[in-house]
C-alpha positions as CSV (number, residue, x, y, z in Angstrom):
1,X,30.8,35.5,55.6
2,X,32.7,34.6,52.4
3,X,33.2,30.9,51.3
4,X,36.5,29.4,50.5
5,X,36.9,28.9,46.7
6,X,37.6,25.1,47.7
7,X,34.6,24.8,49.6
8,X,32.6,26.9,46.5
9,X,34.1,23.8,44.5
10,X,32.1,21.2,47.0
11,X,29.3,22.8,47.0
12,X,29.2,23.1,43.2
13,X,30.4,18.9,43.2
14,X,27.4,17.9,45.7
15,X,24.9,19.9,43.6
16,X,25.7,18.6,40.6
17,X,25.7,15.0,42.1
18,X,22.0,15.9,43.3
19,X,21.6,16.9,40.0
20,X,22.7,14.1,38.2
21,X,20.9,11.3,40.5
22,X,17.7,13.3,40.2
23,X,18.1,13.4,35.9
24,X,19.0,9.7,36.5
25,X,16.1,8.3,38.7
26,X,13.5,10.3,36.6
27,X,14.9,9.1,33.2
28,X,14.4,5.8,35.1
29,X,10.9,5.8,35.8
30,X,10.6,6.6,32.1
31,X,12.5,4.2,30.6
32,X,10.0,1.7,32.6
33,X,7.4,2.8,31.6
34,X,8.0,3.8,28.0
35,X,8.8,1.8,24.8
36,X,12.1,2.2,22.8
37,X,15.4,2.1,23.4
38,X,15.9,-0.3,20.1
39,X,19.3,1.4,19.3
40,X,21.0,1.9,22.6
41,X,19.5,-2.2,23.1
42,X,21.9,-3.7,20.0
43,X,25.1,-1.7,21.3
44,X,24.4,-2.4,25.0
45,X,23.6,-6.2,24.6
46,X,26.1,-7.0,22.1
47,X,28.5,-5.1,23.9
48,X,28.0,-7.3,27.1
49,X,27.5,-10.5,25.2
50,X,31.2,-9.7,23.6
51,X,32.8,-9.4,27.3
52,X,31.1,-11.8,28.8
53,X,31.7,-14.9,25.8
54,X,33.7,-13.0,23.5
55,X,30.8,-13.0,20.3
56,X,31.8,-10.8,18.2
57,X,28.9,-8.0,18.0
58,X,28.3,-8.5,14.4
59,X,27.4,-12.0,14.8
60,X,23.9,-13.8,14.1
61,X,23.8,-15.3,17.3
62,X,23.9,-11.5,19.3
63,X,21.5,-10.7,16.7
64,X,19.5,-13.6,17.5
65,X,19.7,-12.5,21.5
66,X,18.9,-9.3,20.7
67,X,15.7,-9.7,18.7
68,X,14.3,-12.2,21.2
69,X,15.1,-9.3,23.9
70,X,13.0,-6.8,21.7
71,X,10.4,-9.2,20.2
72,X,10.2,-12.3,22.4
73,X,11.2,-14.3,19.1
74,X,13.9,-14.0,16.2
75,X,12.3,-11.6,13.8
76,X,10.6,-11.8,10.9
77,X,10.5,-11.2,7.4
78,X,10.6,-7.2,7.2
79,X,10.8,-6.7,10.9
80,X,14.4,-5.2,12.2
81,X,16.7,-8.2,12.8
82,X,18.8,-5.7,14.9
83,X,22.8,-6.3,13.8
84,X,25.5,-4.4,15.4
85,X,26.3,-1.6,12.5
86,X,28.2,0.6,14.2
87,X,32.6,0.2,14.4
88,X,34.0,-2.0,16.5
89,X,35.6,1.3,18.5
90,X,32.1,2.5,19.2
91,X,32.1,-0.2,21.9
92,X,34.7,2.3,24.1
93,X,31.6,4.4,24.5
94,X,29.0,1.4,25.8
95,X,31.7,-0.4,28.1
96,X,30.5,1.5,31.2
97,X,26.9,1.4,30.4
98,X,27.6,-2.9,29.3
99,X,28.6,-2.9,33.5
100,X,24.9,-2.6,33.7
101,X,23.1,-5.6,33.8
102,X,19.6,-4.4,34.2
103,X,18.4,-2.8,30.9
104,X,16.5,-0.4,32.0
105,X,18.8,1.3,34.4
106,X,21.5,1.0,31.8
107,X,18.8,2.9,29.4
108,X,18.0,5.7,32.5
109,X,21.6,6.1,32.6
110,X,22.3,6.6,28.7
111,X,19.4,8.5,28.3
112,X,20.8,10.9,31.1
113,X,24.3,11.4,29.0
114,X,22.1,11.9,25.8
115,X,20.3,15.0,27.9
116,X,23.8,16.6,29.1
117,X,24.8,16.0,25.3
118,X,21.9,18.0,24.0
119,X,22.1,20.9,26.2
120,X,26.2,21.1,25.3
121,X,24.8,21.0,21.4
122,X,22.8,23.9,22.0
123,X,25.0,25.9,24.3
124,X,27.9,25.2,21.8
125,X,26.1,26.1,18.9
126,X,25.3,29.4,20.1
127,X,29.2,29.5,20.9
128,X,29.7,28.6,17.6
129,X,28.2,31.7,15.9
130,X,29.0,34.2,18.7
131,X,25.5,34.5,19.2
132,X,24.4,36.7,22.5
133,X,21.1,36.1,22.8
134,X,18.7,37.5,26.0
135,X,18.4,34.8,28.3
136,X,14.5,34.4,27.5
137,X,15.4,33.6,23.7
138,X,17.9,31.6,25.2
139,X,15.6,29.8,26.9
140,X,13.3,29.4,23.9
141,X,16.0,28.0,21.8
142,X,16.8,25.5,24.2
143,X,13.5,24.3,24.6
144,X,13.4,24.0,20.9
145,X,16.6,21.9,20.9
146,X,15.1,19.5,23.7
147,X,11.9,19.1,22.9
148,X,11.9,19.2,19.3
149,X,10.8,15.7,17.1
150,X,14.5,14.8,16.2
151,X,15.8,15.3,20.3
152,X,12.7,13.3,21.7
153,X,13.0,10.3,18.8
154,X,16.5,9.8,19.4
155,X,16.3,10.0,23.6
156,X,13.5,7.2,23.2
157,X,15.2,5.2,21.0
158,X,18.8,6.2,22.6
159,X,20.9,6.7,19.1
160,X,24.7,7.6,19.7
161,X,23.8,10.2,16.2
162,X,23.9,12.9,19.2
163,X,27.0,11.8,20.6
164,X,28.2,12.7,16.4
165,X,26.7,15.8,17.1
166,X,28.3,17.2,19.6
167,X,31.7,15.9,18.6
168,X,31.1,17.8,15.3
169,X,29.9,20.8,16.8
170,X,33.5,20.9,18.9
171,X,35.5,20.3,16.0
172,X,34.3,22.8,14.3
173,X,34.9,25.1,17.4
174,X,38.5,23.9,17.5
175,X,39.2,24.5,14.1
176,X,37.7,28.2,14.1
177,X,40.2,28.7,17.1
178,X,43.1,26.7,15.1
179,X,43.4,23.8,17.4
180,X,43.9,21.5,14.3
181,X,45.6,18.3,17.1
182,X,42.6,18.1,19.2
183,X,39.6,18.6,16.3
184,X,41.9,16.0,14.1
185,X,41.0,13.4,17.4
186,X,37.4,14.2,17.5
187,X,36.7,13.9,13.6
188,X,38.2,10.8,14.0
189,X,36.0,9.6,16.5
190,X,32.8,11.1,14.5
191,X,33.4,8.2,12.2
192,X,30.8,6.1,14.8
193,X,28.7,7.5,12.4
194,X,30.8,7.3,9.4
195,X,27.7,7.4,6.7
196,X,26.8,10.7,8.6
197,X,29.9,12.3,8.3
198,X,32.2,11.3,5.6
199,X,31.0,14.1,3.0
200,X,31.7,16.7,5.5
201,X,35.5,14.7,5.9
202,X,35.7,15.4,2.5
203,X,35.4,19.0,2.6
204,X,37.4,19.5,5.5
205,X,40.3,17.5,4.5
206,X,40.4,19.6,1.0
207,X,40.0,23.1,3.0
208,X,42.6,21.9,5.4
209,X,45.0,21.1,2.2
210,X,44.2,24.4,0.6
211,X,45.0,26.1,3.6
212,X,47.8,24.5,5.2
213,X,46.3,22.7,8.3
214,X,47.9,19.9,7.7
215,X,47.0,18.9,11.4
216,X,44.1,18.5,10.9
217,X,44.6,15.7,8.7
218,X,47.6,14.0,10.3
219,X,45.8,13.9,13.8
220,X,42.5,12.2,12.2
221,X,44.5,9.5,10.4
222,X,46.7,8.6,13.7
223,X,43.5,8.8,15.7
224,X,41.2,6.5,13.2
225,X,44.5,4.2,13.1
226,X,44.9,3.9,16.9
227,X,41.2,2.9,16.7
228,X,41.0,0.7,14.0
229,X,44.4,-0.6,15.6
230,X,42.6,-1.5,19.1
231,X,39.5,-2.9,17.4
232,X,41.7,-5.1,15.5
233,X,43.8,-6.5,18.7
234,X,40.0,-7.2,20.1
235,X,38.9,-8.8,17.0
236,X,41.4,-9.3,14.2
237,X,39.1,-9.0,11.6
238,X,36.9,-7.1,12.8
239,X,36.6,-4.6,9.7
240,X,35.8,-7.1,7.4
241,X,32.7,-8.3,9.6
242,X,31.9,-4.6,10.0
243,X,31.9,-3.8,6.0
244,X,29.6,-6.7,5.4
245,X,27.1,-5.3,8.1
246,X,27.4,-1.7,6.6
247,X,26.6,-3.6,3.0
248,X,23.5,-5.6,4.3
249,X,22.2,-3.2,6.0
250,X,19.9,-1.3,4.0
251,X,18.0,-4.4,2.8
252,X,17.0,-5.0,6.5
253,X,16.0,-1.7,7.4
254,X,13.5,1.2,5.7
255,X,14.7,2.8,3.0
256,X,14.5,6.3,5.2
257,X,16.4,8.7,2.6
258,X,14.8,11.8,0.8
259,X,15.7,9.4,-2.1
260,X,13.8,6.7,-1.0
261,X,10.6,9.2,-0.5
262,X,10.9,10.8,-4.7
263,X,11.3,6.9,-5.5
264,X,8.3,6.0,-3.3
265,X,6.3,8.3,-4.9
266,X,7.7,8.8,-8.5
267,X,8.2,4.8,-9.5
268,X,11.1,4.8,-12.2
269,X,10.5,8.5,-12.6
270,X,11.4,9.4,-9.3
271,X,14.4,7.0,-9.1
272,X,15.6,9.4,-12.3
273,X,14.5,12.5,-10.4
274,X,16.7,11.3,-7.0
275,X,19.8,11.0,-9.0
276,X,19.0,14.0,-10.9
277,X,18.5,16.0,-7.9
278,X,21.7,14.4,-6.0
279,X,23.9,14.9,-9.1
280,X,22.7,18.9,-8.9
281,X,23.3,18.9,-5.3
282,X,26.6,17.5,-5.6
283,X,27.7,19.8,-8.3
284,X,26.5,22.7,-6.2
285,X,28.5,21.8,-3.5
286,X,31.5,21.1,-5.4
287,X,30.7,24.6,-6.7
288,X,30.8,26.3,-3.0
289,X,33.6,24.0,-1.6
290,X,35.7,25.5,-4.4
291,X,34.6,29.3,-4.3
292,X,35.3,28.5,-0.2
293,X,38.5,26.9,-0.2
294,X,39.9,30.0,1.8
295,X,37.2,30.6,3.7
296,X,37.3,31.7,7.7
297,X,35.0,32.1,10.5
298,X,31.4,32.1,9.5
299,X,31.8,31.4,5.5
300,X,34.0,28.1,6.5
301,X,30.8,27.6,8.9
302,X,28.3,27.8,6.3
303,X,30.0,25.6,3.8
304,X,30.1,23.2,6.4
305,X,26.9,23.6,7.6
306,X,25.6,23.4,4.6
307,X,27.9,20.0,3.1
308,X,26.1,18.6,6.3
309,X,22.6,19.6,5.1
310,X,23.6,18.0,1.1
311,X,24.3,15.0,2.7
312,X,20.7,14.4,4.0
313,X,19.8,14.8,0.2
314,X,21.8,12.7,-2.0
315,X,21.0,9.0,-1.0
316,X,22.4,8.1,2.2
317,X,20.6,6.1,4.4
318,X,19.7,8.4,7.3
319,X,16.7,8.5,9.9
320,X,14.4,11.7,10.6
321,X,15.9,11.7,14.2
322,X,19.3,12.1,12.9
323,X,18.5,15.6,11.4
324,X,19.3,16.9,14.9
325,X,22.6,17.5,12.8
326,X,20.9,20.2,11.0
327,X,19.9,21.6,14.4
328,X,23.5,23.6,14.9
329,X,22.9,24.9,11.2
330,X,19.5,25.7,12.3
331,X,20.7,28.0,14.8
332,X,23.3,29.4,12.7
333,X,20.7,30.9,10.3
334,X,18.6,32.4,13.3
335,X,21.4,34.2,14.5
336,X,22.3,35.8,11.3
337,X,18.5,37.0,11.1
338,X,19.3,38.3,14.5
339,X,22.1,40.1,13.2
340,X,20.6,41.8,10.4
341,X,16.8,42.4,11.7
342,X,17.7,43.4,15.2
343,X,14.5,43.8,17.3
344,X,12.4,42.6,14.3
345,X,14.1,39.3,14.2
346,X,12.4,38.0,17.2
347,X,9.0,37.4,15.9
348,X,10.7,35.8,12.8
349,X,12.7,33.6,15.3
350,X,10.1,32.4,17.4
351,X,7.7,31.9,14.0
352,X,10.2,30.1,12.4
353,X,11.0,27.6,16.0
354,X,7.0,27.1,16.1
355,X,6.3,26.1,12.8
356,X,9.7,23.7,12.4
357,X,8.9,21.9,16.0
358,X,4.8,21.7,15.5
359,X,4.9,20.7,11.8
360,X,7.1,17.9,12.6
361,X,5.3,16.7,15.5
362,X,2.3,17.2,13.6
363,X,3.7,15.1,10.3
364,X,4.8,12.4,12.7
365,X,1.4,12.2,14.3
366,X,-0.4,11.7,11.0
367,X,2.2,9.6,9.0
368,X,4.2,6.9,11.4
369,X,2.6,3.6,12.1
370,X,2.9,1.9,15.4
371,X,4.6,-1.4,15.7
372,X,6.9,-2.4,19.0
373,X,6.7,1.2,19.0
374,X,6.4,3.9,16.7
375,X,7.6,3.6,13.2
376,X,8.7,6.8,11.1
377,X,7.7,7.6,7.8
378,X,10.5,8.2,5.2
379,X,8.4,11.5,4.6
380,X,9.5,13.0,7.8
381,X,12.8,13.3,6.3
382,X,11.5,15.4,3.5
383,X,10.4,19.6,5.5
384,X,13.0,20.0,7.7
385,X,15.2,19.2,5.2
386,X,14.0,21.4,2.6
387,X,13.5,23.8,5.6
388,X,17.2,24.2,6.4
389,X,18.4,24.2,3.0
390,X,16.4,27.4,2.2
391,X,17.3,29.0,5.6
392,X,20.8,28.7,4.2
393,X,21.0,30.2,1.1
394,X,18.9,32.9,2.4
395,X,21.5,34.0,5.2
396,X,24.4,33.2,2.4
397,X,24.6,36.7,1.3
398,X,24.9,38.1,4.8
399,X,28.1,35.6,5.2
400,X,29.5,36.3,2.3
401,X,29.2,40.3,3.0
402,X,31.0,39.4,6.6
403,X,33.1,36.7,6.2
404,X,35.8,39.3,6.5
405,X,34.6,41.0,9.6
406,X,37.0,38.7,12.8
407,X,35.0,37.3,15.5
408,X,38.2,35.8,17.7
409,X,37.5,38.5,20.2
410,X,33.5,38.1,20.5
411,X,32.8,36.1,24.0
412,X,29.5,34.4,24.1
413,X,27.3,35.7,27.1
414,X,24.1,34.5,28.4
């Protein structure tokens, strides 16, 4: 008996809505009974406090509310005193989850999108480098992806940094398949994160100039402007609150850079040795955007990949679940060794997905302090860090030797 195609449709609708209610209900249970949830907590309160009394969300008294949500009490010297420090647009995003009133069906809910966001990363980043791989590595390198440190911080703590992600991830796909309009919108919207992505902006923007994508560049600029514009009919000067929350910040939150850690450890030595070592980096990357300013397919990739990597090293305030941005580059360099090693590469794969996902969770066992709930180490930022950046310039010969070879036709399979 054959099934209409309409009815195939339903069937696929209903399943998914079993799906979904199931992810939802379980992602429930464990946002009762588990700590966290400090990042998704600022957004989602002060987005609600802003439409129920109009506060802006960068105020002291939505901080105030906040911290007594989290602590029972304003904070304390040294403690997190919880200000908005995300744009004023980012609040498009937390609307439908603000509707909530009960956090922790809000959280089950966010956490949920967080999930389906994860799996897109890793699907997409296999679709990003044309990789093919058997469905039981497949399955391995999705497991990596969900259970890894980075992916299991930032569900508990439900940071939008994944939401970055993924809009990254599909700009990059749209410009490989030159449409410049749509990955224009979705840079532009990647600026909720605008300390995690402004270095690779920078690059982009120059190989879009080089190469005559001026689209690229026109469509981020009309997009930030539409939601700068919006922000600024919510809150006029919004912007201004927001620049002074971006410039305060540091001094009320750790110091988690790979600079702060040479600092930490170094005294006035290290301080020298972070600038040293960011100048370097710079230059290096200044070296590679330049000898890749015509760059397609997977040599544009791995400058990008790589600016993203630079960026965890030269002073920006960042947090070891954030490096799930290094996850796509991650991937990138497997699939190369896959390329070039064939049957062989397997081994090295799944070596290489052991060590990175134990180490970590072994480093954050033996480092972080509880609190609330657990506090990372600066020094968790340090290995995976070091770990990518090697991976790279291992693989960069093999790009450089195909970055001729046109991969429009390849399909991914799986």
């Amino acid at each position: 008996m054959r099934i209409k195609k309409s009815n195939i449709w339903i069937i696929y609708t209903l399943l998914s809505l079993i799906v979904l209610t199931g992810m939802v209900f379980g992602n429930y249970q464990v946002a009762k009974n588990t700590p966290g949830g400090t990042d998704f907590i600022v957004h989602w309160a002060s987005t609600r406090d802003f439409f129920s009394t109009g506060t802006s969300p960068y105020s002291d008294d939505t901080a105030l509310k906040i911290q007594t949500l989290v602590y029972g009490r304003a904070a304390q010297g040294g403690e997190n005193d919880f200000h908005e420090a995300l744009p004023l647009y980012s609040i498009i995003f937390f609307a439908p989850f603000s509707l909530i009133s009960n956090f922790t069906l809000a959280r089950a809910c966010w956490l949920t999108l967080l999930e389906l966001c994860l799996l897109a990363i890793a699907i997409l980043s296999l679709r990003l480098t044309y990789w093919k791989p058997k469905l039981w590595l497949f399955g391995i390198l999705l497991l990596f992806v969900l259970v890894s440190f980075p992916a299991f911080s930032l569900l508990i703590n439900g940071n939008a940094i994944i939401l970055v992600t993924l809009l990254l991830i599909l700009s990059l796909l749209l410009i490989r398949d030159g449409k410049d309009e749509a990955a224009g919108i979705l840079l532009a919207i990647s600026t909720l994160k605008p300390q995690s992505v402004f270095l690779l902006l920078i690059f982009i923007f120059f190989w879009a100039i080089i190469n005559r994508r001026y689209r690229i560049i026109g469509y981020f600029l009309g997009a930030l402007i539409v939601l700068v514009g919006f922000s600024a009919l919510l809150i006029p000067n919004w912007l201004v609150q927001y620049t002074l929350e971006v410039l305060r910040f540091p001094f009320y939150n750790l110091p988690l850079t790979i600079s702060s850690v040479i600092n930490d450890l170094g005294g006035s030595v290290g301080s020298r040795m972070s600038i040293v070592l960011s100048a370097i980096l710079l230059l290096l990357l200044g070296v590679e955007w330049w000898k890749g300013r015509n760059s397609r397919n997977k040599y544009f990739l791995w400058i990008s990949l790589l600016t993203i990597s630079v960026s965890q090293w030269i002073g920006i305030k960042s947090d070891p679940g954030n490096f799930i941005l290094l996850y796509p580059t991650i991937l990138f360099c497997l699939e190369m060794i896959s390329g070039r090693w064939k049957k062989k590469a397997n081994l090295v794969i799944i070596t290489l997905l052991s060590i990175i996902t134990l180490g970590i969770w072994i480093l954050f066992l033996l480092v972080s302090k509880n609190n609330y709930q657990p506090i990372q180490s600066p020094l968790l930022s340090v290995p995976l860090a070091i770990i990518v950046f090697v991976l790279l310039y291992w693989v960069r010969w093999w790009v450089i030797s195909s970055k001729k070879v046109d991969y429009s036709n390849q399909i991914l399979e799986i």
